[in-house]
Each structure stands twice: as C-alpha cells, then as structure tokens.
C-alpha positions as CSV (number, residue, x, y, z in Angstrom):
1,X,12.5,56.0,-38.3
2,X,10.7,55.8,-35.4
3,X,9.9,53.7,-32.9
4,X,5.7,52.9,-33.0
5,X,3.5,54.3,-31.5
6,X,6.0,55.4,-28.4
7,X,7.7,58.1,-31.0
8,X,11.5,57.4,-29.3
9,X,14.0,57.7,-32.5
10,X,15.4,54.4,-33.1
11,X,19.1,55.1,-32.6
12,X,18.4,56.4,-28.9
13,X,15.7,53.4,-28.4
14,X,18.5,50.9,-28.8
15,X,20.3,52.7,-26.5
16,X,18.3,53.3,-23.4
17,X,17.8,51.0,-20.6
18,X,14.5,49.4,-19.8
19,X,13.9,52.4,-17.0
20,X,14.2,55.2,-19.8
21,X,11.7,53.4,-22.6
22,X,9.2,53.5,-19.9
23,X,9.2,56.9,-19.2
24,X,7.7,57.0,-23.0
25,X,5.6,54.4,-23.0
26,X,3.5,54.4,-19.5
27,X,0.9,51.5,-19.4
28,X,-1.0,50.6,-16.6
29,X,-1.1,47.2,-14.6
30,X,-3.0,46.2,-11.7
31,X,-0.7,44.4,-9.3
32,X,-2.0,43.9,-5.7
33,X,1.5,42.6,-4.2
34,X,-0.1,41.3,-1.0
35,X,-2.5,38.5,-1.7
36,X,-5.4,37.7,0.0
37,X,-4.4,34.7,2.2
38,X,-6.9,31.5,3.5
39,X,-6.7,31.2,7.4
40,X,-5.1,27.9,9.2
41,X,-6.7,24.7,8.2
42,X,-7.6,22.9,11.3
43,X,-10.2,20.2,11.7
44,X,-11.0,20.3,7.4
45,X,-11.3,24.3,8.4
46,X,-10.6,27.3,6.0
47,X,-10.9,30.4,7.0
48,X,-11.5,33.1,4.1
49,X,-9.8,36.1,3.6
50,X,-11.0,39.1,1.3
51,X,-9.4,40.7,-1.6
52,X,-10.5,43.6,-3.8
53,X,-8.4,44.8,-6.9
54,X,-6.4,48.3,-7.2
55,X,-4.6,50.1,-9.9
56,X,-1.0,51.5,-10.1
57,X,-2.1,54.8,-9.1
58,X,-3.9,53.1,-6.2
59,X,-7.7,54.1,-7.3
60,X,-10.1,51.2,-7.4
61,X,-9.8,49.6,-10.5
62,X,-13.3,48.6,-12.7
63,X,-14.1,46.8,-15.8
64,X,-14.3,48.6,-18.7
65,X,-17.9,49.0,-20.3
66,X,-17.3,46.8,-23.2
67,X,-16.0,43.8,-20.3
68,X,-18.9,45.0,-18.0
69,X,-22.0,43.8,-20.0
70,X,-20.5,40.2,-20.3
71,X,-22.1,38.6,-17.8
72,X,-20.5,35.7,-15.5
73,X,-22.4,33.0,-16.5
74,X,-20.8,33.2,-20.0
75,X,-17.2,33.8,-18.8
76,X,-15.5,30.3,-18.5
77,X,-12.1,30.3,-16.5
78,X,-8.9,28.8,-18.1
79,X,-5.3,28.4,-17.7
80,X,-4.7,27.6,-14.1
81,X,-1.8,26.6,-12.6
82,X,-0.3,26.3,-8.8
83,X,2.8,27.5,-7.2
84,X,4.1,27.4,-4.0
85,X,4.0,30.0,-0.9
86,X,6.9,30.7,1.1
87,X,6.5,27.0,2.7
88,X,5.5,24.4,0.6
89,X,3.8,22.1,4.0
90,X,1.7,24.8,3.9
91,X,1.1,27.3,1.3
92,X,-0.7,26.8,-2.0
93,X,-1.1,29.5,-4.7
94,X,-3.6,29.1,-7.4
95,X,-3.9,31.2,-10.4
96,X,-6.1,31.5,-13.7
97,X,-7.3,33.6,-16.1
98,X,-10.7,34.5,-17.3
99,X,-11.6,36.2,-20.7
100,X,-12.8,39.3,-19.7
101,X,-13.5,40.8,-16.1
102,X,-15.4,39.0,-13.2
103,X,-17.0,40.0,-10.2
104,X,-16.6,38.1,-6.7
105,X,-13.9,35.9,-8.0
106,X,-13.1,33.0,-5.5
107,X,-11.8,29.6,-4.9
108,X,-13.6,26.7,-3.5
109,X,-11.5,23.8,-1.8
110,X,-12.1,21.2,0.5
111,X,-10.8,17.7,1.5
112,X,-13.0,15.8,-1.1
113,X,-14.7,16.5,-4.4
114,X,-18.1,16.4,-3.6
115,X,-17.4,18.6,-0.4
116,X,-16.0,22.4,-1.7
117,X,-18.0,24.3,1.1
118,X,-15.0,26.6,2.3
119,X,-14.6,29.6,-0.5
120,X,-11.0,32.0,-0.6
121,X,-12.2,35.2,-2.0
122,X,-10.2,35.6,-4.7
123,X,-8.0,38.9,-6.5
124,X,-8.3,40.3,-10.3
125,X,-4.6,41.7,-11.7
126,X,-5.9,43.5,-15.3
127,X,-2.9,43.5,-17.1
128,X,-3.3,46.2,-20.4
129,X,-1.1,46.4,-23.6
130,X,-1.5,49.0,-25.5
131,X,-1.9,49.2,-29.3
132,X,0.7,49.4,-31.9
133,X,-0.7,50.8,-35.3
134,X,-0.7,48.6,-37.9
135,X,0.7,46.1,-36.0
136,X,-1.9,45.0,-32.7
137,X,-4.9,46.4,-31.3
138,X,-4.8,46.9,-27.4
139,X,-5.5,44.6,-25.2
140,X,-6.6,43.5,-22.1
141,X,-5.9,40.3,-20.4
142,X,-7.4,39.4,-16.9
143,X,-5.6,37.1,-14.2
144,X,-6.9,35.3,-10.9
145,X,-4.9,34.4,-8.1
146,X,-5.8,32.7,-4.4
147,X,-3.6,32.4,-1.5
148,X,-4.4,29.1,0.7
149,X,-1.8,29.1,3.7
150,X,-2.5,27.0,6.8
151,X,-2.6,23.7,4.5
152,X,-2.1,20.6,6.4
153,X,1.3,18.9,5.4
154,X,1.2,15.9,3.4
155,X,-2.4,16.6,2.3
156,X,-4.5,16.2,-0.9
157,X,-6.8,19.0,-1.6
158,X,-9.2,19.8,-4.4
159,X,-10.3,22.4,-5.7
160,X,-12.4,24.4,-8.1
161,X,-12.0,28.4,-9.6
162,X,-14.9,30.3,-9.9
163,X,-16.4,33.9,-9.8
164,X,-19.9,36.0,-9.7
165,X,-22.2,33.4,-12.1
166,X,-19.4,30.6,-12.3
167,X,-19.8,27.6,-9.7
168,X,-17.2,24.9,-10.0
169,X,-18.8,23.1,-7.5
170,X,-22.2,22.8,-9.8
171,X,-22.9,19.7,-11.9
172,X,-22.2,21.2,-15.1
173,X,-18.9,22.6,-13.7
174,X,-18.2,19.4,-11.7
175,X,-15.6,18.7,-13.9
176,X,-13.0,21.5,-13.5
177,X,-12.2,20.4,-10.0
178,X,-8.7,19.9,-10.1
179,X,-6.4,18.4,-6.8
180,X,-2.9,19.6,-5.3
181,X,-1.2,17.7,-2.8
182,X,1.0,19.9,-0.5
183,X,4.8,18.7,0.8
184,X,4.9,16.3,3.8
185,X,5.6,17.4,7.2
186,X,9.2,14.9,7.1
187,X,10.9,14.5,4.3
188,X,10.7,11.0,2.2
189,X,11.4,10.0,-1.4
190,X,9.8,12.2,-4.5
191,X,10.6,13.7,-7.9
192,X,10.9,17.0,-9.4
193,X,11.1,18.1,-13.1
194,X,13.1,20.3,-14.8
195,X,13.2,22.5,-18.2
196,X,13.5,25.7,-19.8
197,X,12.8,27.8,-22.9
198,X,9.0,26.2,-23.7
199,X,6.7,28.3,-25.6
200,X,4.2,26.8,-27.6
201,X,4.3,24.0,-29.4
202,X,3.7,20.2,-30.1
203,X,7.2,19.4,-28.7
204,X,6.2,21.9,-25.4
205,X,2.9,19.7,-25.3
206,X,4.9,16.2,-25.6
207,X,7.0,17.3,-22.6
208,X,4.2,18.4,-21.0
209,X,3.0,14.5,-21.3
210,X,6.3,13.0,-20.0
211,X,6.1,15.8,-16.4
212,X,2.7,14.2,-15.9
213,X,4.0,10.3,-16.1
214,X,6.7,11.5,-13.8
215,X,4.4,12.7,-11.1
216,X,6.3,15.5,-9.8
217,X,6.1,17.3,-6.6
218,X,6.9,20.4,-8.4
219,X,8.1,21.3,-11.3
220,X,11.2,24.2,-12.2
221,X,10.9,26.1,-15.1
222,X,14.2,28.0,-15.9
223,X,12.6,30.9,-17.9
224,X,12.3,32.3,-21.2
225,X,8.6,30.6,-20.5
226,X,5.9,31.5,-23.2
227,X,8.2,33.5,-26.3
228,X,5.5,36.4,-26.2
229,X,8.1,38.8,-26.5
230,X,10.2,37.2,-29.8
231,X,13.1,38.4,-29.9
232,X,14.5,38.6,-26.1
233,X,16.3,41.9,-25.7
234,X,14.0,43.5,-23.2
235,X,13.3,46.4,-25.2
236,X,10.2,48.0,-27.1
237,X,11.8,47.3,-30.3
238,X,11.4,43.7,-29.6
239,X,8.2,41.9,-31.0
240,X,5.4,41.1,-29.0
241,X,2.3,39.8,-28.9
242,X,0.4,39.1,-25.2
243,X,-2.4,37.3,-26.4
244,X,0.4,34.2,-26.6
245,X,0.4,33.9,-23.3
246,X,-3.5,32.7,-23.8
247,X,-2.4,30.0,-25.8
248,X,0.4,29.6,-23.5
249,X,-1.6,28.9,-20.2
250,X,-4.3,26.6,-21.9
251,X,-1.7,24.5,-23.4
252,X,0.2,24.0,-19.8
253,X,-3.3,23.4,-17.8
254,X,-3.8,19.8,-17.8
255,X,0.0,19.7,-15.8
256,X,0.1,23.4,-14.2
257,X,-3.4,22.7,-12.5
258,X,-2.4,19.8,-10.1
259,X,1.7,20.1,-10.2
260,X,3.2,23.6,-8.8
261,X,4.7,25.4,-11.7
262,X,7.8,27.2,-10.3
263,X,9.1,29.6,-12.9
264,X,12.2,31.8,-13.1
265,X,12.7,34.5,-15.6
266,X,14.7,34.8,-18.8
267,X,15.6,37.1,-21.5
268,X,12.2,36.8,-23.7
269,X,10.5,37.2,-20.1
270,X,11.8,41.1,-19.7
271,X,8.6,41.9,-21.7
272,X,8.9,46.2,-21.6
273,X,5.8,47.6,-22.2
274,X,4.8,47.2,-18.3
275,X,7.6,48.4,-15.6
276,X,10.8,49.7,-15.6
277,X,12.1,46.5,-15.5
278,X,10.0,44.5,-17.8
279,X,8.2,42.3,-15.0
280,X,5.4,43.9,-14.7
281,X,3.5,40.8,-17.0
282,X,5.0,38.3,-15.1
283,X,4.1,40.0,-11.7
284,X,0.1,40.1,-13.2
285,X,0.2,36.5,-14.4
286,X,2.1,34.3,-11.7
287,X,1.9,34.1,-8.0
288,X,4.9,32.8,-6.3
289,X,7.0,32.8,-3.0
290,X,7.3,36.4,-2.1
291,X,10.6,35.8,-0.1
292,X,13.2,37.1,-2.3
293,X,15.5,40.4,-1.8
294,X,12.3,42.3,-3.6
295,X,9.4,40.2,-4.9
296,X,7.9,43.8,-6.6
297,X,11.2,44.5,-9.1
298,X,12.4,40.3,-9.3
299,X,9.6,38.3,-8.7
300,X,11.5,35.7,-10.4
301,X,13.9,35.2,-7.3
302,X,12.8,33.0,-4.0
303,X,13.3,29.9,-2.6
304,X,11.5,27.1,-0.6
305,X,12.4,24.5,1.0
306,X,10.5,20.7,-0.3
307,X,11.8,17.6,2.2
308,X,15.6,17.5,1.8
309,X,15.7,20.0,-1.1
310,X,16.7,23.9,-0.8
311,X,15.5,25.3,-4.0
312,X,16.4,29.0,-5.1
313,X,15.7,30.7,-8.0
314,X,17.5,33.7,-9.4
315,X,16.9,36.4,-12.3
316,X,20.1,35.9,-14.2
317,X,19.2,38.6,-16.7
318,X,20.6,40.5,-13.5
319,X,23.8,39.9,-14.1
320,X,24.1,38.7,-18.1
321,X,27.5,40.0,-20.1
322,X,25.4,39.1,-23.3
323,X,22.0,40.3,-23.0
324,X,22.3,44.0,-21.3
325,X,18.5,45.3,-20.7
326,X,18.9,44.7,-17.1
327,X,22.2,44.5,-16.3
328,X,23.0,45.3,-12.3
329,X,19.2,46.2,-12.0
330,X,19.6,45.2,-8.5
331,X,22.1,47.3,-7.7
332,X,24.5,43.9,-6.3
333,X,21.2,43.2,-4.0
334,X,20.4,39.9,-5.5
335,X,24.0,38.4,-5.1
336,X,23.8,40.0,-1.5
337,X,20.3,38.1,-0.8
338,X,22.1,34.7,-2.7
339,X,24.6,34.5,-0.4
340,X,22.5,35.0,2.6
341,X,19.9,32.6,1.6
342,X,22.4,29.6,0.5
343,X,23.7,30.2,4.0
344,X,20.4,29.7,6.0
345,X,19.9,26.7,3.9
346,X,23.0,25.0,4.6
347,X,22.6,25.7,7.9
348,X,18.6,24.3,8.2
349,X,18.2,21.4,9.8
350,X,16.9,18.5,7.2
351,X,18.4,20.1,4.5
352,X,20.2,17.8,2.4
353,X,21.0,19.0,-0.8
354,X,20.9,22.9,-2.3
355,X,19.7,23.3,-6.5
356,X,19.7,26.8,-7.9
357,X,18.1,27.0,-10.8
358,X,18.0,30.4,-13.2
359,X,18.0,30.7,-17.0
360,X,20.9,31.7,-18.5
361,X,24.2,29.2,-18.8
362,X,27.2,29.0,-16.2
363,X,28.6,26.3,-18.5
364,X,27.4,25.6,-22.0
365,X,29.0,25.1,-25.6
366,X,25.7,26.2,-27.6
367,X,24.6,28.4,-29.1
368,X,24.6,31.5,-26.3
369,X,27.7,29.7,-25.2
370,X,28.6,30.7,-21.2
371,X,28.0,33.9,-19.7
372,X,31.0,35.3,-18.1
373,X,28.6,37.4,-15.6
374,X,27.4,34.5,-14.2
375,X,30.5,33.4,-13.8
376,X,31.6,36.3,-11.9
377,X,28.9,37.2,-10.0
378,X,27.7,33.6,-8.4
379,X,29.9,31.1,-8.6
380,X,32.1,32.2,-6.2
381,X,29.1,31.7,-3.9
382,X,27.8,28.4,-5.5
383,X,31.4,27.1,-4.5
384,X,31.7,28.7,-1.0
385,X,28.1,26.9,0.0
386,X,28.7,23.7,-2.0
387,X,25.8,23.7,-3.8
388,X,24.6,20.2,-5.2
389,X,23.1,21.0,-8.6
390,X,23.1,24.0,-10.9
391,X,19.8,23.7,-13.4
392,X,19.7,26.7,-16.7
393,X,18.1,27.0,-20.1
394,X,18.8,29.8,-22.6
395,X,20.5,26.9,-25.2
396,X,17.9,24.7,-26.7
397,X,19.9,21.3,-25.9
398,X,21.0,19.1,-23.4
399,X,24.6,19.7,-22.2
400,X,25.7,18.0,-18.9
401,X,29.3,19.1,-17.9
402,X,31.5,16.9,-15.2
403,X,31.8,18.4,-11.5
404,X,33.4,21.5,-11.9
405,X,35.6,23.1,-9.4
406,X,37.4,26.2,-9.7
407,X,36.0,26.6,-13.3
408,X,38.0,23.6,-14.5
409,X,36.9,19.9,-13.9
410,X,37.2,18.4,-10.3
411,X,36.1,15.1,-11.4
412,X,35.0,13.2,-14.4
413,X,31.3,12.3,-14.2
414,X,30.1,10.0,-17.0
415,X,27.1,9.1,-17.7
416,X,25.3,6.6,-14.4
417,X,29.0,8.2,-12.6
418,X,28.2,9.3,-8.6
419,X,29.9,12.8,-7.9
420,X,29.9,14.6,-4.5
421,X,30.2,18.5,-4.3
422,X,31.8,18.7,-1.2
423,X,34.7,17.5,-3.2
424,X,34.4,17.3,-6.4
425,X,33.0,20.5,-7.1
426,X,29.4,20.8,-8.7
427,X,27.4,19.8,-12.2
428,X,25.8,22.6,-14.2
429,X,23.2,21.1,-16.7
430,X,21.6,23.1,-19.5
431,X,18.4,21.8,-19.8
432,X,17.1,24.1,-22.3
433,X,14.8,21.8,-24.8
434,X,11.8,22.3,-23.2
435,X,9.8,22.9,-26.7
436,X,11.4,25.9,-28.6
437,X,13.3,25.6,-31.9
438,X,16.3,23.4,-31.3
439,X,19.9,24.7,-31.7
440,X,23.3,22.6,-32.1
441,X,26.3,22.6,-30.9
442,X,29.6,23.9,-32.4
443,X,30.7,22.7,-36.2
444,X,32.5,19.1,-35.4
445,X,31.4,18.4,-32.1
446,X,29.5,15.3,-31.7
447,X,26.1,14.8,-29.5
448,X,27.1,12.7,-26.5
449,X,24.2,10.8,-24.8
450,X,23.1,7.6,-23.0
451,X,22.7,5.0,-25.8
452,X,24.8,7.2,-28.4
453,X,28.1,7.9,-26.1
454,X,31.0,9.3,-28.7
455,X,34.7,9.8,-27.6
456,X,35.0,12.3,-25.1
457,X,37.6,15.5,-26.1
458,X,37.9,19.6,-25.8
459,X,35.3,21.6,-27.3
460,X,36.2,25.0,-29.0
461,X,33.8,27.7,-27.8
462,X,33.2,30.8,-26.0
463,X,31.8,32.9,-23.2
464,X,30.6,36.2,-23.0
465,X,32.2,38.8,-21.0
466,X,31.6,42.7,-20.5
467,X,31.0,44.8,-23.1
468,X,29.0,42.0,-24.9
469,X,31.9,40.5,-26.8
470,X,33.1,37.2,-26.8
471,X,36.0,35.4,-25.8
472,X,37.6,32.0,-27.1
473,X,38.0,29.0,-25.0
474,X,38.6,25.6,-25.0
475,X,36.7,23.3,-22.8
476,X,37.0,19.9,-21.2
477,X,34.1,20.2,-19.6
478,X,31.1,18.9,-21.6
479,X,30.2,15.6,-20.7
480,X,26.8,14.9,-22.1
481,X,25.3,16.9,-25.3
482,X,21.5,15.8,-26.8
483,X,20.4,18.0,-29.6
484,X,16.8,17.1,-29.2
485,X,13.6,18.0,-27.2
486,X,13.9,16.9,-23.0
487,X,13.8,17.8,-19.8
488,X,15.5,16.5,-16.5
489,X,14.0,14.2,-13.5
490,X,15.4,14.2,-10.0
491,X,14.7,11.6,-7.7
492,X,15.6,13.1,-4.4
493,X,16.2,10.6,-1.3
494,X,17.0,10.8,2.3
495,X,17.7,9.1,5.2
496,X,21.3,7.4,6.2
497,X,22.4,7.8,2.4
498,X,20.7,11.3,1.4
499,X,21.3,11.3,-2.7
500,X,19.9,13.0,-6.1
501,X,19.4,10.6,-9.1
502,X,19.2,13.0,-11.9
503,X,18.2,11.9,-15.0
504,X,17.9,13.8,-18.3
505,X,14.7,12.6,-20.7
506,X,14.1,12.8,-24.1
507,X,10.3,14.2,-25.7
508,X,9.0,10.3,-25.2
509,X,10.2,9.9,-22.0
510,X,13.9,7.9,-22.9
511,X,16.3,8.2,-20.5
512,X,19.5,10.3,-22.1
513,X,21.5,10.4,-19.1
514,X,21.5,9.6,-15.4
515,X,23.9,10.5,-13.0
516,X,24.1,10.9,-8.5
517,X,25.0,13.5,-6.5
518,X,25.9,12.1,-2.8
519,X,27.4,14.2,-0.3
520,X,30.4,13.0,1.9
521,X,30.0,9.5,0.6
C-alpha cells in the first residue's frame, strides 16, 4: 500500500523524517517573512508602509483565474486575530483571512471609530494544499497580515480590515471595526489567560466566553491549536483537512480580534504537506514576534516582555521523547537561544517574574504522561534562571503539581498555598482543557480540585524517554487534578510586593484552584 497521492511505500513513510516526505510531496506557500511595518505614531500619526506578495520560488505570486473574477466587493474578510510584535508598548500585528484572493489589501486604524484615515497596506500569504484522491480536493486558503509598530504605549486603537472593494470604514461595514489596546509604558496590575489543545467545539466556544469576562491583556495558547491535522504525528500519513482552520478562525474572532492571541506549537500543529518541518501553515496563518533563534523553521518560539512579565515560548516538539517527527530539528539551537534569552530577562530591569509556556508536559500524570526530553533538555535551565511559572497542554486536564526542585518536590503548595521559586523550586501546570475531547487520569487516582479536595498520596505513572518507550514512576508531585473543560488566569502585580495570583477556571468560569507565586518573600 501506498501512501496517496505522494506514491512513498508505507513502511518507508513511517520511517522518514518530516525533511524526506517533503522531498515527495513539494507544495507551494507564499510566505513573505518580513512584514510590511506602520511608521512611528506620533501626534495620532501613522505612517504606511507597502507590501506586495511573493512565492517560494521568489516570482510574483497572482490569483488564480477561477479567484480572479471574484470581485472585492463580494469577498467579506473573517477570522481576525492580533498578536504581538517584538515589544508589546509598541507593536501590533493583525491578521485575517479572506475567501478567495484580494487586491490592495490594507488596514485602517486610528484613535477613534469614526476617524480610520491612516491605511497600513497590507500582505496576502496563499497557502495551497494539494489534493488527495478520493479523499479532498485541493485547496487554497488566503491569509492577511499588517504590521503597526510605533504604537503609543498604553493606548487604545481601532481598527478595521479591508482590501480593493472592501471599506471597513463605510456604513455598511461600520460594524467590523474592532479595538486593541497596547501594553502601558510602566508596568501596573493586569491579567493574562492561559490554555491549550482547543479545536473546535462548543466547549472551545464556552472558554472562549470565560477569556472575554476575564479581560486579558493577552492571551497564551500552548499549541496543538485547531486539530486540522487529526492524528498529531507530523507526517503525511496523518489526516488532515485545512479547511478546519476556517471554522477554526471564525469561531475564535469575537476574542482573537481585540485580545493578542499568542500561540505556540504542538504535535497536531507539525502539519507536513508544507515545509520540511511542518510549519509552513502556521507561518501563512499567524504573525508573531519574529525574535526567536529562527522565526522561518520555529515560528512558534519568541518572547516579549508585558509590565513585570517575561513571556517565552518554545516548540517542544523539538525535543519530545514521545512524538519523534521533529526531534533535534534545531540542531540544540533552541535550548542555546533559551538559555540566552531567560538570561536577558532576568537581567532587564522591571522584570519581575519569567513564564515559559510550550505544549507538551514537564510534569503530568495523564494521558501523554511527562516527557523525559523535556526534562532533559530545559529544566536544567528553567532551574538555573528561576523561572516563576511553567504553563503546557498536550493532556486534556487540569493537573497542578507542588514547586518542584530538582525533579522532586521543594515545597507543598496546596490549593490558595504562596510558593516562591527562588526557593522552593517552580510549579508546572498542565492546562490542557482548552476544548478538545477530555482524557482522565490513571485507574484509582482521584480528581483533586478547589471545592472537591480528596486525600493527597503518590500517583503511579510514567514518562517517556528515548527511543519512545516508557518508564514507570511514582510521583508525589500532583497537587491539583480537574478532569473537565478550563483554562488558567494570572493576575500579575507589582510594586513593593511583585506577585502572580494564578487561578485555574472551569468552562463557566468557577474557580478550581488558585495559588501565588512571590519571589524572596
């Protein structure tokens, strides 16, 4: 048997890495890496950059006849949703999609809604899947971003997305304006949310609804983000079908279009029909802080900096003893960049507090259990820079552990319990029930939670470690466990008494769990 469509013979197909299947299988995919960026913002100012688009092969790219006789007026945009830049004072990306090509794509923005006057040409990535016989048809998906940099700090904006025939700032459009609200220029009090492994789903949409009562500054999403790709392995084998992602970004808009949607990448993100390494989708469809080691091959590692809060994210498939597809892709260059960039941020002044966040589990009794490469690679370097707050997905639950230092517990951290990294080691929380299919936890072991606290005891379970096999161990270390939909809130404060109050919520919004991180207190 063969594989479709690509003709590699099954029992080579499961062997090959990521790099190989593509020599087989070569699709194509705009990606211009350097957006077109909105000059400084002085005096209500914007000044507009230009963009065009370009294929791989570097050729101008055009729409296809069939896209080409659609005219603009009857192309309506959907799915947008922010991210940072580099600096979150003064950076904005917005993206979107649109149905089938545009010309002249843009954004207008401005300091109030009836005044859009400034327009930031804008750039089209085509992102193309071919066809699988009997299975999908090709297709062709179109994606928008705009860079704004030279924001004012602390500043509301608003906005509208628009191209050749599309006017968000006319009256029948006058409704898709949509606002962002960049990072002050001192830090103060504000909240960020936290989940991973969404997809589609009423249970995605109800968490969804609790981010937006939050009113977050941002929000992390740990990856495995929209379950296109269904089975996770990063291979062609894999199922897939792209035109989830459609679904995917209309169901996140009412949140993604006013909250920065900061997204890491997991297993069922390695989607392989588009790069060596699987990213080329997520490189067409999301625009975000090009200030990792390579933002080409891992756009899904960066950082920024929001008040008193260092946030990095990392690409753990990287470095994953269970899932192999990109194992050491990096070549040891992300782990190099990590231990760099921990370092700078310890060392910046008005940095309080450092959370990592990446998708697959340091600590976790589920159903993927702990991945020993993880272990391995970055905790070593999590210890050596005291970092405050470790956030994953991969398990569909909740699982809190107690501090953990030298990969046993450094102090007992019950639910409402204080803990401080510079001594007690850090928490890792899984905070994987961000709408997917739930799992559980091993055969006996109780769910743990605020409200529903059971005895506390050792948990039989394992981690993965080279070779992808598994190896037994019994843990004290799992605190909290909610088998149920959720996602986590962080109240980040500074000032004479710089703390985190974390707390873990269900799909309505209850409060599960709540504990502080405090440094030196």
């Amino acid at each position: 048997m063969e594989t479709p469509d690509v003709g590699i013979p099954e029992h080579l197909a499961v062997r090959m890495s990521m790099a190989e299947q593509y020599e087989y299988l070569r699709t194509k995919l705009t990606r211009r890496r350097t957006l077109v960026s909105a000059g400084a913002v002085a005096a209500g100012g914007l000044l507009a950059g230009c963009a065009g688009r370009a294929s791989a092969d570097g050729k101008a790219a055009l729409p296809s006849p069939a896209t080409s006789r659609v005219p603009g007026t009857a192309v309506v945009p959907f799915g947008r949703h922010l991210a940072f830049g580099a600096d979150p004072k003064t950076a904005m990306r917005i993206s979107w999609q649109v149905p089938f090509a545009v010309r002249k794509p843009y954004v207008r923005v401005g300091l109030k809604p009836d005044d859009l006057s400034r327009r930031i040409t804008a750039e089209v990535r085509d992102l193309h899947t071919s066809g699988l016989t009997g299975v999908r048809p090709a297709v062709e998906q179109y994606y928008v971003h705009a860079a704004l940099d030279g924001l004012r700090p602390g500043t509301t904006y608003y906005y509208g997305v628009g191209h050749e025939g599309f006017d968000p700032a006319a009256p029948a459009h006058r409704s898709t304006i949509g606002t962002f609200r960049t990072a002050p220029a001192s830090p103060g009090k504000f909240v960020f949310t936290a989940f991973g492994d969404q997809g589609v789903s009423n249970a995605a949409a109800a968490n969804d609804h609790v981010v937006l009562r939050e009113n977050p500054a941002f929000h992390l999403h740990a990856g495995d983000i929209c379950y296109a790709d269904t089975n996770g392995l990063g291979k062609k084998t894999d199922g897939y079908d792209p035109t989830y992602w459609n679904l995917f970004l209309k169901q996140n808009e009412p949140v993604s279009r006013s909250v920065p949607w900061m997204v890491t990448t997991g297993n069922h993100d390695m989607e392989a029909w588009y790069s060596p390494d699987g990213y080329g989708g997520q490189l067409a469809r999301w625009s975000l802080p090009e200030n990792g080691f390579d933002p080409t091959h891992a756009p899904g590692v960066y950082s920024f900096v929001y008040g008193n809060v260092g946030v990095v994210a990392l690409d753990a498939n990287d470095v994953s003893y269970e899932i192999t597809a990109n194992l050491g892709h990096t070549g040891g260059k992300q782990t190099k960049w990590l231990d760099g960039r921990l370092r700078e941020l310890r060392a910046t002044k008005g940095v309080d507090f450092v959370v990592v966040f990446f998708h697959h589990c340091a600590y976790s009794t589920s159903s993927h259990a702990s991945d020993g490469g993880v272990r391995a690679e970055w905790l070593p370097l999590f210890a050596k820079h005291q970092v405050d707050l470790v956030i994953n997905g991969h398990n569909h639950v909740y699982e809190r552990t107690d501090a953990i230092r030298n990969d046993a517990v450094g102090r007992a951290v019950p639910i409402g319990a204080s803990t401080d990294p510079t001594r007690d080691g850090i928490v890792y929380v899984t905070a994987g029930g961000g709408g997917r299919d739930l799992y559980g936890f091993p055969a006996g072991v109780k769910e743990s939670y605020e409200g529903h606290v059971t005895r506390h005891g050792t948990v039989d379970t394992v981690r993965w470690e080279k070779g992808q096999h598994t190896e037994a161990e019994t843990v004290e270390w799992s605190r909290v466990r909610y088998r149920g939909f959720s996602l986590l809130s962080v109240e980040a404060e500074s000032g004479s008494t710089p703390r985190l109050k974390v707390s873990a919520l269900d799909g309505n919004g209850k409060r599960i769990d709540h504990f502080e991180v405090r440094r030196g207190h």
